[in-house]
C-alpha positions in Angstrom: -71.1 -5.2 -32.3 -70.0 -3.1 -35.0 -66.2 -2.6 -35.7 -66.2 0.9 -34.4 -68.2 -0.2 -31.2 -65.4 -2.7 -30.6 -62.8 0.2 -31.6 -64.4 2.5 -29.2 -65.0 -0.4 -26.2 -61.1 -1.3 -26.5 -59.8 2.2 -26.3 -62.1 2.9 -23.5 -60.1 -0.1 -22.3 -57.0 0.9 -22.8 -57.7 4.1 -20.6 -59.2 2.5 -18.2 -56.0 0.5 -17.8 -53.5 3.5 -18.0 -55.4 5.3 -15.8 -55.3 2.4 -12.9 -51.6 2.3 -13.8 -50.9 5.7 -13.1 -53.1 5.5 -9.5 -50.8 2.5 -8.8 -48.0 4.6 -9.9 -49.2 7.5 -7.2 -49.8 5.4 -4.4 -46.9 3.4 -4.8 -44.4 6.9 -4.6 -46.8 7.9 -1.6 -46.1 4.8 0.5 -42.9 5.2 -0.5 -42.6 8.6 0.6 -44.3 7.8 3.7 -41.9 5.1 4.3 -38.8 7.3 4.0 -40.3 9.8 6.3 -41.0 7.1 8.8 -37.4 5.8 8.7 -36.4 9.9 9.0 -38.7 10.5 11.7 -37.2 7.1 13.7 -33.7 7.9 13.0 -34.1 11.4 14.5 -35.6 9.9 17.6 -32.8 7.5 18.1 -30.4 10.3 17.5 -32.7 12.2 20.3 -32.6 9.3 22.7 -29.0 8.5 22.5 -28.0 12.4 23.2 -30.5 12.6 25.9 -28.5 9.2 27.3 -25.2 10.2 27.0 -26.2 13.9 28.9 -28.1 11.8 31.8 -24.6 9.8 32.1 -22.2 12.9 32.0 -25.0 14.6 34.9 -25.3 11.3 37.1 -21.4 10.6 37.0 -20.6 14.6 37.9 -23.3 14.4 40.8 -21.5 11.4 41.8 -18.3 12.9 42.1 -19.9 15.7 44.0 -21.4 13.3 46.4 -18.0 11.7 46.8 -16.0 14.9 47.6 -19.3 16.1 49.9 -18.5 13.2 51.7 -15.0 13.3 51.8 -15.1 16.7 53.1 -17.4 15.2 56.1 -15.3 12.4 57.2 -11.7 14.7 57.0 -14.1 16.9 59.0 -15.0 14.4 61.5 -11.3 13.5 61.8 -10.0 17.0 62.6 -13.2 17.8 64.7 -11.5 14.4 66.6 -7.6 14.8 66.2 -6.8 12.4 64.0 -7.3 14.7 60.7 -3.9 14.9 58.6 -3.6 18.3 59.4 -3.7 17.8 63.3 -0.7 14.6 62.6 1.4 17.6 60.8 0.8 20.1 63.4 1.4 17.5 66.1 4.9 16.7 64.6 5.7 20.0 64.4 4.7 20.9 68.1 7.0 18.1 69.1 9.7 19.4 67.0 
């Protein structure tokens, strides 16, 4: 092999080699990229999930409260419906008065 054969083959090399480099380059910064968006995208759904959570808590503890006064009202109905309500005690006292 002649001297400029050699000269050629090791350039060709060189290229070769830079060329590989820069396609490991690429695909490292697009795994990379991919990565961060992966991480973005899961952050965003925790954020999601953890809003959604604390709305279904403030919505099951207000319907709670509403079931509790609902019932409340029943059972001072049931009392005054009976006689034994507070507002039939107060009346009787002041009948008796």
């Amino acid at each position: 092999m002649s001297t400029t054969q050699q000269f050629k083959a090791g350039e060709a090399r060189g290229r070769g080699v830079e060329n590989a480099n820069q396609m490991m380059e690429s695909v490292k910064d697009k795994a990379q990229t991919a990565r961060d968006k992966t991480c973005d995208a899961a952050r965003s759904t925790h954020d999601s999930t953890q809003q959604g959570t604390e709305k279904a808590t403030g919505f099951l503890q207000q319907t709670g409260e509403q079931v509790m006064n609902m019932a409340q009202g029943a059972v001072d109905s049931v009392k005054n419906t009976l006689g034994v309500g507070d507002n039939n005690i107060n009346n009787n006292n002041q009948c008796k008065k």
